[in-house]
ROBAPA-663016 format. One record per residue: residue in three letters; x, y, z of N, C-alpha, C in turn. Coordinates in pm, whole numbers. Layout:
ROBAPA-663016
ATOM resn     nu     nv     nw    cau    cav    caw     cu     cv     cw
ATOM  ALA      X      Y      Z      X      Y      Z      X      Y      Z
...
***
This chain:
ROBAPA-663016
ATOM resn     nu     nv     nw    cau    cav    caw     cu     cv     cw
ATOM  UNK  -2030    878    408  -1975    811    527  -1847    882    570
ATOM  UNK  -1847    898    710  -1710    972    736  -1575    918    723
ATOM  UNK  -1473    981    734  -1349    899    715  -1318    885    862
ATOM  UNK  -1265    769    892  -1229    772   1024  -1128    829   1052
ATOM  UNK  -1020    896    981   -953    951   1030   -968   1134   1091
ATOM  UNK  -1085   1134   1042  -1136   1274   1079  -1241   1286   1226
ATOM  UNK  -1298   1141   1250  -1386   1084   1315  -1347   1049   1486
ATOM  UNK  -1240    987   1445  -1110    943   1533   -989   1028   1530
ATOM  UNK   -903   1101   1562   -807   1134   1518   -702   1157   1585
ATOM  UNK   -757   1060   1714   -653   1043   1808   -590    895   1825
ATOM  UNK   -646    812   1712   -632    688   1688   -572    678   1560
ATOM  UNK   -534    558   1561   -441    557   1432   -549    400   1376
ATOM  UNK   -536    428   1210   -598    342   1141   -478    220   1129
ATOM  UNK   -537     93   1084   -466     12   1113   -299     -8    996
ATOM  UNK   -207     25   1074    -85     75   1014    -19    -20    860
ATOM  UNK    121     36    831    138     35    726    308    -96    762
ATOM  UNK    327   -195    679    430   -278    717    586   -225    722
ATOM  UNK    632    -94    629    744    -36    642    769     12    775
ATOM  UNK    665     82    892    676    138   1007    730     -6   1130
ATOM  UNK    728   -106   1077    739   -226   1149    847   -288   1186
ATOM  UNK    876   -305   1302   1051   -368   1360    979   -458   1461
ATOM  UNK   1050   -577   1416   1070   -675   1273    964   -664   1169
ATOM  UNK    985   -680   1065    880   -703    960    793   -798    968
ATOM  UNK    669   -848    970    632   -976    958    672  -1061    828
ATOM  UNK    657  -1172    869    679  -1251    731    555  -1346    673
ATOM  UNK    551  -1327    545    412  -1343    479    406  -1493    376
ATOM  UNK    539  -1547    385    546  -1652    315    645  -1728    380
ATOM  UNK    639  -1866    391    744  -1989    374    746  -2048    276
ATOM  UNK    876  -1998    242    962  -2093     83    912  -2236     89
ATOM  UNK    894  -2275    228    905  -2489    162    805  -2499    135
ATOM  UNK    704  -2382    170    525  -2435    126    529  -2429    -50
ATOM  UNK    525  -2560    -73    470  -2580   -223    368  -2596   -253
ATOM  UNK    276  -2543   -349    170  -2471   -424    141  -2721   -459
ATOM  UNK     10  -2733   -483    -11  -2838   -530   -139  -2837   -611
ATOM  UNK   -206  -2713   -697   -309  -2684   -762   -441  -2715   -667
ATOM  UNK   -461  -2696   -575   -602  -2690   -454   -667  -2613   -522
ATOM  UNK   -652  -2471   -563   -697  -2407   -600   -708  -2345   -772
ATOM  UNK   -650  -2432   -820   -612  -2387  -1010   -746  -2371  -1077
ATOM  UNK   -767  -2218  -1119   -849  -2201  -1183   -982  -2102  -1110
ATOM  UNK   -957  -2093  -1001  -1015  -2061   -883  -1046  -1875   -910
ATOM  UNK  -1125  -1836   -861  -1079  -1659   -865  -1162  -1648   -690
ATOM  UNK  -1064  -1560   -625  -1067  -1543   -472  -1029  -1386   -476
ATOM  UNK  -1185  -1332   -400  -1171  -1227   -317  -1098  -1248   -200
ATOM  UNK   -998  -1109   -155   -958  -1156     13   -946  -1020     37
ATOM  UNK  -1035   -939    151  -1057   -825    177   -909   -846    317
ATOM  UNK   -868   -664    295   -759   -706    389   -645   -749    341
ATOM  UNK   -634   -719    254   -530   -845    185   -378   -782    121
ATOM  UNK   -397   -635    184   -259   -555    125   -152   -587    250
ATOM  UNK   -190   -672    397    -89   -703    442   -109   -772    565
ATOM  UNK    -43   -813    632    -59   -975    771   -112  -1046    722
ATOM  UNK   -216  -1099    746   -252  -1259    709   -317  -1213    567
ATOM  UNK   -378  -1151    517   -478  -1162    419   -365  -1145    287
ATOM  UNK   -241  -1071    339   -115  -1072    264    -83  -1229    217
ATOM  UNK    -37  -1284    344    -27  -1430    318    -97  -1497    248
ATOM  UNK   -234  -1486    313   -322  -1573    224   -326  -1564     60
ATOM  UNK   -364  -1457     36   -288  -1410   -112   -183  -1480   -201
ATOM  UNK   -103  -1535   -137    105  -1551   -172     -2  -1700   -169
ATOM  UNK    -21  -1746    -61    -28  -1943    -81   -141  -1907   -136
ATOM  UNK   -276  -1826   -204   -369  -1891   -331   -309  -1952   -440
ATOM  UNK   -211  -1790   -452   -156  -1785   -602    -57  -1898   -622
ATOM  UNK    -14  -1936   -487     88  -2035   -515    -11  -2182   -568
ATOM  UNK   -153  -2191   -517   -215  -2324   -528   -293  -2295   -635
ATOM  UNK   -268  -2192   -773   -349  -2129   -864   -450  -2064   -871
ATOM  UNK   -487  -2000   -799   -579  -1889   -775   -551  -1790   -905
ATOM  UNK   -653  -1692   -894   -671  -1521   -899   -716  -1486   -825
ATOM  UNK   -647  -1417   -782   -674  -1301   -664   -723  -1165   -706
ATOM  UNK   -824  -1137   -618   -883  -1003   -595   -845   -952   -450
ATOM  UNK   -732   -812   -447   -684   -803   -304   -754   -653   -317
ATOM  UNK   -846   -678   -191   -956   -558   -129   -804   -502     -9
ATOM  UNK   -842   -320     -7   -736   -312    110   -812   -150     85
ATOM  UNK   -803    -52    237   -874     47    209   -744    143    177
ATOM  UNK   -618    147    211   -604    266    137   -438    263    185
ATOM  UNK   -380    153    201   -201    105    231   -166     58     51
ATOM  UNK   -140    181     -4   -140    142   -154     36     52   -153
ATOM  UNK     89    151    -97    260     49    -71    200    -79    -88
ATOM  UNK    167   -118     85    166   -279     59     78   -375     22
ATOM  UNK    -58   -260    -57    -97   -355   -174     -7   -370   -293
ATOM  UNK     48   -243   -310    140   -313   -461    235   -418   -437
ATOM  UNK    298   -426   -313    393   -533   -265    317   -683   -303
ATOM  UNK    203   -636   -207     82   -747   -188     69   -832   -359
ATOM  UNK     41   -740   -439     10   -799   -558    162   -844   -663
ATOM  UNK    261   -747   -629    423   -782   -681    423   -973   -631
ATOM  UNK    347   -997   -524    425  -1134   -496    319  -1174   -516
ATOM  UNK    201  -1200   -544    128  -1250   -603    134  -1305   -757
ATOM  UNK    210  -1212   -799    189  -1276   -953    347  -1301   -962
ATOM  UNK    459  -1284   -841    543  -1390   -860    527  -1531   -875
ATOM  UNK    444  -1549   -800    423  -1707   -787    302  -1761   -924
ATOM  UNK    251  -1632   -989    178  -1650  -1107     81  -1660  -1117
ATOM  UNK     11  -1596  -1029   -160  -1559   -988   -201  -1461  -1060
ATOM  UNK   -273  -1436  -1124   -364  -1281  -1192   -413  -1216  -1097
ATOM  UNK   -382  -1079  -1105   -437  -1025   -965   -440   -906  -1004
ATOM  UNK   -576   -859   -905   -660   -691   -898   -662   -657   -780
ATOM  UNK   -623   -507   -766   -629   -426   -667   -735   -366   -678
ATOM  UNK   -852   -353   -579   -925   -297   -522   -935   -187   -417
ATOM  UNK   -884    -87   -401   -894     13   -298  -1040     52   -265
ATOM  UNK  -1078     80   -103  -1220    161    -84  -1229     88     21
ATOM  UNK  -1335    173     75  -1375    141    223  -1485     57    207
ATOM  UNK  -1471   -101    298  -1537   -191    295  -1672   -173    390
ATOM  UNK  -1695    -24    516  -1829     -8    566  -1895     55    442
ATOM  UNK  -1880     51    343  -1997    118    236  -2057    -11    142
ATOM  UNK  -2165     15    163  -2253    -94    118  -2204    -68    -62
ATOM  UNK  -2225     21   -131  -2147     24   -278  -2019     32   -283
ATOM  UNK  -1956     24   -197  -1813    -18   -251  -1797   -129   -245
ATOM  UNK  -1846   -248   -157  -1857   -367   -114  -1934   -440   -286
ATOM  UNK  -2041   -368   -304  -2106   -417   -443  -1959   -394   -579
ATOM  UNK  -1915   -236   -578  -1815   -228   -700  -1686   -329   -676
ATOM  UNK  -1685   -398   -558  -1593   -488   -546  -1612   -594   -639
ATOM  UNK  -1723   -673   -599  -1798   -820   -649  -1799   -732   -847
ATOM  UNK  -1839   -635   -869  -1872   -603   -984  -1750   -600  -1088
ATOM  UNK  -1625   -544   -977  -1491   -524  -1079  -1431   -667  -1094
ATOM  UNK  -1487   -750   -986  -1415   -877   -975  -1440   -994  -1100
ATOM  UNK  -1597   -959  -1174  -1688  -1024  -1262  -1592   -942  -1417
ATOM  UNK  -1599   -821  -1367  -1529   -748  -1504  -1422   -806  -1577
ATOM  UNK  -1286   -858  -1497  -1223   -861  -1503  -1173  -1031  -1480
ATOM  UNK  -1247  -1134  -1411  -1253  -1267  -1415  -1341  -1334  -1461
ATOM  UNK  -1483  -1296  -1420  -1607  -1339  -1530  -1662  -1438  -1387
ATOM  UNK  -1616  -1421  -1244  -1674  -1586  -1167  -1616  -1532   -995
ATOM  UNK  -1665  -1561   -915  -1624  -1593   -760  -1678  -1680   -708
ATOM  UNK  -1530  -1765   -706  -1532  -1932   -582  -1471  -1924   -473
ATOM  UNK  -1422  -1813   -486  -1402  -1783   -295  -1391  -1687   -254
ATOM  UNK  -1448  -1642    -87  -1476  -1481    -55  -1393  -1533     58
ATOM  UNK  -1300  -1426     77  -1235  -1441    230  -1257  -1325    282
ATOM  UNK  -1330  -1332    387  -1389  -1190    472  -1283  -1147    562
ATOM  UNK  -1172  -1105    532  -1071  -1072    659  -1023   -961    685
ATOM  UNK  -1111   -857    661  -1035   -700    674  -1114   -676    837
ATOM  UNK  -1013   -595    902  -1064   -564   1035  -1010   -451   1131
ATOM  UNK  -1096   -436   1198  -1035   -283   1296  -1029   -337   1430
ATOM  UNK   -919   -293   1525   -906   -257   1652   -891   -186   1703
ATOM  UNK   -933   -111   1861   -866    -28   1939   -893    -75   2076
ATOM  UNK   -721    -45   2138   -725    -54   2272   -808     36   2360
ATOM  UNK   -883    -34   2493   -921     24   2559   -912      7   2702
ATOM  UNK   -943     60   2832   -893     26   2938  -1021    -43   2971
ATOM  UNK  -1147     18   3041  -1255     -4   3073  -1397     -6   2953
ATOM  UNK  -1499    -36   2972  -1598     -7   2848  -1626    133   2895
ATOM  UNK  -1625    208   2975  -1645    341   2972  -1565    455   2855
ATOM  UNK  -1481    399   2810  -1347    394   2749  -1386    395   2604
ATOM  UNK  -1453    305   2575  -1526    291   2429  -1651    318   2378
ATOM  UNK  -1592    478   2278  -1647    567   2291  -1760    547   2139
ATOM  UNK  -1812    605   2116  -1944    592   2009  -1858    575   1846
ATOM  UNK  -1805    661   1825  -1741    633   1708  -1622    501   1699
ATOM  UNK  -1580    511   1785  -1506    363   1734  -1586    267   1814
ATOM  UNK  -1693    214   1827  -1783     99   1821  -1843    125   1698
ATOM  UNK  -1925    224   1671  -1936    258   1547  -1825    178   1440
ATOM  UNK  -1708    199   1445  -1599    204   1319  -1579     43   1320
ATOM  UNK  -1589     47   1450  -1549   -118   1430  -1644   -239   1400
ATOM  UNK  -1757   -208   1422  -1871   -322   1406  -1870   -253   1202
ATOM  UNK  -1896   -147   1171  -1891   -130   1075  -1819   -226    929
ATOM  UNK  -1716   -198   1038  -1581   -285    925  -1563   -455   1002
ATOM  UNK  -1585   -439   1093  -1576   -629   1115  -1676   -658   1076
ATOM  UNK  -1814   -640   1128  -1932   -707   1103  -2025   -691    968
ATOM  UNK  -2060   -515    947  -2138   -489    848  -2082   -509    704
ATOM  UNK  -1920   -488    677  -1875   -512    548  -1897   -665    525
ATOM  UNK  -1923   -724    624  -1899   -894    645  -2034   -920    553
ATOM  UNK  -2134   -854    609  -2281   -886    559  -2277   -836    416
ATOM  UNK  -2224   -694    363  -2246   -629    263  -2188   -765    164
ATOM  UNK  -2061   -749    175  -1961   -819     77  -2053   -963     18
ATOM  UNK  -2012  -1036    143  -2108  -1164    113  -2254  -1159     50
ATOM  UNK  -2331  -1072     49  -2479  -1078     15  -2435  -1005   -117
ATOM  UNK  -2369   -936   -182  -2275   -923   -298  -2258  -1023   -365
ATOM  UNK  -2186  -1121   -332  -2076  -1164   -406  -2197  -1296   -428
ATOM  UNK  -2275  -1359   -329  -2292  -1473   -319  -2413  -1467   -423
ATOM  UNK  -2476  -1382   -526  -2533  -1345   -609  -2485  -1447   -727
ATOM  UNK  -2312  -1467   -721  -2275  -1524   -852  -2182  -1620   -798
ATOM  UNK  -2197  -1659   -672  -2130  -1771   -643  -2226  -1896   -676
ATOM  UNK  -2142  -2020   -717  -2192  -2133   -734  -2184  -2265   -670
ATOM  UNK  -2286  -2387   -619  -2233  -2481   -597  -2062  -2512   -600
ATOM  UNK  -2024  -2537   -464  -1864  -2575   -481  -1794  -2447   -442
ATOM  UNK  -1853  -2348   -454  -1793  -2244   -391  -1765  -2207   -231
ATOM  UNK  -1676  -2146   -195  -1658  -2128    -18  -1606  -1982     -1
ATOM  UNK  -1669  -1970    149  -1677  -1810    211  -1569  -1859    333
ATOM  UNK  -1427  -1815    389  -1363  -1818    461  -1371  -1668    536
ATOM  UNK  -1429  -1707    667  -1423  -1558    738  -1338  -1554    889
ATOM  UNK  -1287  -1455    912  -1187  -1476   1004  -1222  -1429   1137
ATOM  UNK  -1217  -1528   1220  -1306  -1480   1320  -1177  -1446   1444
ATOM  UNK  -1177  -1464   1571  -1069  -1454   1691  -1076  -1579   1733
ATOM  UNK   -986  -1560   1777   -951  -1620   1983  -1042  -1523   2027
ATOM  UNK  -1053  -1393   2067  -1126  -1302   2202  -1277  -1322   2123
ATOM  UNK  -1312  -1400   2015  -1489  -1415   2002  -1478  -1542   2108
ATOM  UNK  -1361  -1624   2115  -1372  -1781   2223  -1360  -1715   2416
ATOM  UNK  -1253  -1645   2403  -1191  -1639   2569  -1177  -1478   2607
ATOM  UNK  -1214  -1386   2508  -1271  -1289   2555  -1155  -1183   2552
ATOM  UNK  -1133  -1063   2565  -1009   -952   2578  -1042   -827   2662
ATOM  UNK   -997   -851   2817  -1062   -691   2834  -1013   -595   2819
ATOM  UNK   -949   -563   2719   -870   -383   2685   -928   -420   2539
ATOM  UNK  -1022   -510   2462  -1027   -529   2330  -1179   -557   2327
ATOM  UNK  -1266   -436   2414  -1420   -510   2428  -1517   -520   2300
ATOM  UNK  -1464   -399   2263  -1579   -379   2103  -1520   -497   2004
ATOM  UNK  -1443   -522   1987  -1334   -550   1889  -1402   -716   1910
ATOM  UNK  -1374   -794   2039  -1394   -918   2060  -1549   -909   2070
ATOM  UNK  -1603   -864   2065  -1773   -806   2055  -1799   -863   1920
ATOM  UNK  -1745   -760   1839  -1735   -764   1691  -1724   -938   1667
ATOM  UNK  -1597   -998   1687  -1561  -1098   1630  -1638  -1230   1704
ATOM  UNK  -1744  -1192   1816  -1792  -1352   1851  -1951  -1349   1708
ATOM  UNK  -1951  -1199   1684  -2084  -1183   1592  -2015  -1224   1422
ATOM  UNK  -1944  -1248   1426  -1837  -1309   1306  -1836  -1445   1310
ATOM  UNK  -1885  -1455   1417  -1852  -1639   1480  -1984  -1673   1450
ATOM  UNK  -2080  -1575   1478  -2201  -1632   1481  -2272  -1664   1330
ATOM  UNK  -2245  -1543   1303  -2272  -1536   1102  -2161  -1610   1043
ATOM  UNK  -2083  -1684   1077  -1994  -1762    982  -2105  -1942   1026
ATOM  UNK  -2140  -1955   1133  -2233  -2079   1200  -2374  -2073   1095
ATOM  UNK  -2438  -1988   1127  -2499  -1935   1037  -2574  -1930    896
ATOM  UNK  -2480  -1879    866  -2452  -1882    739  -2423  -2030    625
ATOM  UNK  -2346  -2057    740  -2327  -2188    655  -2474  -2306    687
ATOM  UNK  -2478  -2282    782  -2655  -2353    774  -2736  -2312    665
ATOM  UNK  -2757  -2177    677  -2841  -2120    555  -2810  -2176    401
ATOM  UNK  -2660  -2177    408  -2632  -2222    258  -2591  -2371    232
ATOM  UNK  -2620  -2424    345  -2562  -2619    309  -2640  -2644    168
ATOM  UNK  -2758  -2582    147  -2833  -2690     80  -2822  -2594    -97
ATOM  UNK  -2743  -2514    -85  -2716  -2445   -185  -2564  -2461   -242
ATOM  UNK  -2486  -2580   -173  -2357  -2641   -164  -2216  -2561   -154
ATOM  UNK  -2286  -2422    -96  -2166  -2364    -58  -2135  -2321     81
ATOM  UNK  -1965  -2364     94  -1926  -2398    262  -1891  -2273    292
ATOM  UNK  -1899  -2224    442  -1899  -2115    492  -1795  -2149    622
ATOM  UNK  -1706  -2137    672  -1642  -2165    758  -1533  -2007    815
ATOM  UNK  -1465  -2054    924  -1414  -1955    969  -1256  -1981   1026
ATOM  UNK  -1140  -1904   1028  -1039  -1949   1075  -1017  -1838   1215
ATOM  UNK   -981  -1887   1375   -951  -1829   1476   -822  -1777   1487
ATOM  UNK   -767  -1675   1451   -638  -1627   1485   -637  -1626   1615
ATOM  UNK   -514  -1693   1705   -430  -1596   1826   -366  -1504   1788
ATOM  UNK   -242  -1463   1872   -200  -1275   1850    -71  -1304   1748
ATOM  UNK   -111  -1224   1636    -17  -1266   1485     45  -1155   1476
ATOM  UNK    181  -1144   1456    207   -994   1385    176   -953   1274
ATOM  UNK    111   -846   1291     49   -758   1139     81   -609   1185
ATOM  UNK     28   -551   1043     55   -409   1086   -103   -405   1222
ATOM  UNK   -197   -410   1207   -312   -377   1297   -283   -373   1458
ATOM  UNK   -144   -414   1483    -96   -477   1614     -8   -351   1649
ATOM  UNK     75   -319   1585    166   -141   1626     45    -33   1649
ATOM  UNK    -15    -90   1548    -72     64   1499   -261    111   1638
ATOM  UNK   -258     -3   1666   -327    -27   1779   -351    -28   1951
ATOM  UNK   -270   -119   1939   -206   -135   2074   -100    -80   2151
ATOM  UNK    -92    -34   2268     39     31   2337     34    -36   2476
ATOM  UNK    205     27   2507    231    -23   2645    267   -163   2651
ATOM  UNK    219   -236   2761    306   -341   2785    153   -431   2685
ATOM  UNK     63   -398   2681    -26   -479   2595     79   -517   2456
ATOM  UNK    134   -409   2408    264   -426   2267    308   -486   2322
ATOM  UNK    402   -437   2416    518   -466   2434    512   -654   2440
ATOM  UNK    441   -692   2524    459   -834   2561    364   -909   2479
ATOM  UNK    328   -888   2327    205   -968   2245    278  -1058   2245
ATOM  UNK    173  -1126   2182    219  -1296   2227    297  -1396   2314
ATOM  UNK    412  -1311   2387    432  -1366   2474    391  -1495   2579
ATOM  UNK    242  -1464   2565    184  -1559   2684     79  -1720   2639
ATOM  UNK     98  -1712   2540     69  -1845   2465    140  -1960   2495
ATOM  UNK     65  -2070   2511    183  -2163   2540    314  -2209   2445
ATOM  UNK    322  -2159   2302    417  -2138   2217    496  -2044   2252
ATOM  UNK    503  -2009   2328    541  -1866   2351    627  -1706   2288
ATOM  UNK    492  -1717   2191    535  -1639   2078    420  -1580   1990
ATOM  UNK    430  -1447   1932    268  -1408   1845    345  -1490   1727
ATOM  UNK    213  -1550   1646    271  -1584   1519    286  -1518   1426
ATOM  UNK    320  -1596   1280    364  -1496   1150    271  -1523   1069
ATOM  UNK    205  -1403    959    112  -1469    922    109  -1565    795
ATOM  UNK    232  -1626    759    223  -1732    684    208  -1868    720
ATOM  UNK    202  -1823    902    144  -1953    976      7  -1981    959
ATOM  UNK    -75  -1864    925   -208  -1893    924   -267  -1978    774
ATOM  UNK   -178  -1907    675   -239  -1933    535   -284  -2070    470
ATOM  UNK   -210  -2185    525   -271  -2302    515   -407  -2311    560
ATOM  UNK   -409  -2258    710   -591  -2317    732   -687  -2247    607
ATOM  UNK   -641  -2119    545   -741  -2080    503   -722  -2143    323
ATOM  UNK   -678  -2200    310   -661  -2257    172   -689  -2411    216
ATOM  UNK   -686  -2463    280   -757  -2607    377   -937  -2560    329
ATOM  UNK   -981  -2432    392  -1110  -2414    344  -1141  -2351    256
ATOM  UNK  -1107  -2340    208  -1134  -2314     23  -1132  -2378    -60
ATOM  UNK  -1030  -2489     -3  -1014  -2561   -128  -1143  -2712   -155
ATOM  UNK  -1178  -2720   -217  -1269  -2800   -242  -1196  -2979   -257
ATOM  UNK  -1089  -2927   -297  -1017  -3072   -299   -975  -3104   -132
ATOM  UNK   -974  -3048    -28   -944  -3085     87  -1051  -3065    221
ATOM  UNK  -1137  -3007    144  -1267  -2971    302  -1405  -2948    217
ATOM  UNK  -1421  -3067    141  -1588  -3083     76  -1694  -3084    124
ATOM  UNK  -1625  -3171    242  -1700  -3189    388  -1723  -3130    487
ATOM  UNK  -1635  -2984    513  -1685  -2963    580  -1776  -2774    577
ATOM  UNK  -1809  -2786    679  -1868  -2642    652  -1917  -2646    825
ATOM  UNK  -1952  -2446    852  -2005  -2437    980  -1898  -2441   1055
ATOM  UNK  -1719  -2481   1051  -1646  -2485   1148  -1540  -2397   1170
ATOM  UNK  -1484  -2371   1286  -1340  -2276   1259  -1231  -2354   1309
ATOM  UNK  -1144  -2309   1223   -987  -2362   1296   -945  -2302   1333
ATOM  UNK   -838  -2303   1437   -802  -2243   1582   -661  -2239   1534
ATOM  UNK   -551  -2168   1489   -484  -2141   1533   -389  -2049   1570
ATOM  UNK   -369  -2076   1693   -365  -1960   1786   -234  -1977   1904
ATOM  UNK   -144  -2071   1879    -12  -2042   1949    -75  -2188   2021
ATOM  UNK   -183  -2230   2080   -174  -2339   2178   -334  -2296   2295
ATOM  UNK   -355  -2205   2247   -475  -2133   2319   -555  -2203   2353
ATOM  UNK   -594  -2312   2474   -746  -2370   2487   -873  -2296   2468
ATOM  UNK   -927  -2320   2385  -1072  -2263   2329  -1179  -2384   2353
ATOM  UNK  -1303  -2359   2386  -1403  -2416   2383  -1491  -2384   2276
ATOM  UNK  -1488  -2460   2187  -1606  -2449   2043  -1548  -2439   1964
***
């Protein structure tokens, strides 16, 4: 499989958190840990920084082990995992590219090595690129991007869910632009309504096998994927136009996704996403 940086190389892969003014912030101190998760072992692809960073920090805080998937920002996976086992989580770094159907398998495989179990998959690693028109979006990055939003989505999960059990949950991260659409972001919001669809899905397929499949909707969050992507006044003015009027941080997100994981707080539910997204009216 090619590297995209040889593929693309007028694009930048999705960036690194030191290049970043302001930094995002990946945790709030008052969020206290209340065992939701104690005992738990959680994949979270994506997870060396923005939300999948976060999400990480509040498992370990609700007792998790973490498995942090990230393709190749070794900095802020080691950061990623330094605050992870501050808060006293066991945790594995995983490096490799999540469009390869065997790296997606040596994931689920190192994860068994080394924990012996997976009760939660969080599907959240992802690619963007700006574009003006669809004339604009060119074969290799539709290529790159359905690859890594959609196909690692399928690989990972049909992996992992081999040794998942009753009580177990798949959190996958879908958009806002799979709800209200992005036109400089066509492949990308392409990608993420087919994220929407296999998270619906999916969890139908597996109700009767008692594991919940749900999805959380980001609006525009600061992460590295957001510099390293976007230009012009599309940067310049992110989030801005929310009725909060502001992109969020991603330790705003990390509750919803520990809300669905956790078995002590969403037993019930499955098939749904939570929205949040600054104030964004969404339909569905």
């Amino acid at each position: 499989m090619s590297d995209i940086r040889q593929s693309l190389p007028d694009r930048h892969l999705p960036g690194e958190e030191g290049a970043m003014h302001p930094r995002p912030t990946h945790e709030d101190p008052r969020y206290r840990g209340s065992g939701k998760l104690e005992g738990k072992v959680a994949i979270i692809t994506g997870a060396d920084s923005g939300i999948g960073k976060a999400v990480a920090i509040a498992f370990a805080k609700e007792g998790a082990r973490c498995v942090l998937s990230y393709l190749d920002e070794h900095e802020d996976a080691r950061d990623a995992g330094e605050q992870v086992r501050r808060h006293g989580g066991d945790c594995l770094l995983v490096p490799g590219d999540l469009r390869s159907r065997a790296h997606c398998e040596r994931v689920v495989e190192q994860t068994l090595e080394r924990f012996g179990a997976i009760d939660v998959l969080v599907n959240h690693a992802g690619e963007q690129y700006q574009t003006d028109t669809l004339e604009d979006v060119d074969d290799d990055a539709l290529r790159h991007v359905f690859e890594t939003n959609v196909y690692s989505m399928f690989y990972l999960t049909r992996a992992a869910l081999r040794h998942m059990k009753p009580g177990a949950a798949i959190v996958n991260t879908v958009s806002v632009v799979a709800y209200k659409g992005q036109a400089l972001l066509l492949d990308y919001s392409a990608s993420k309504g087919a994220n929407l669809a296999f998270t619906r899905a999916l969890a139908a397929s597996l109700a009767d096998k008692g594991i919940r499949v749900n999805g959380v909707a980001p609006g525009p969050v600061w992460t590295p994927l957001i510099p390293a992507t976007l230009r012009g006044a599309k940067l310049e003015n992110f989030g801005k136009d929310v009725p909060l009027g502001r992109a969020g941080q991603p330790h705003e997100l990390a509750p919803a996704y520990v809300y669905l994981a956790s078995d002590v707080d969403s037993a019930w539910v499955t098939g749904q996403v939570l929205h949040v997204n600054g104030g964004i009216p969404v339909n569905g």
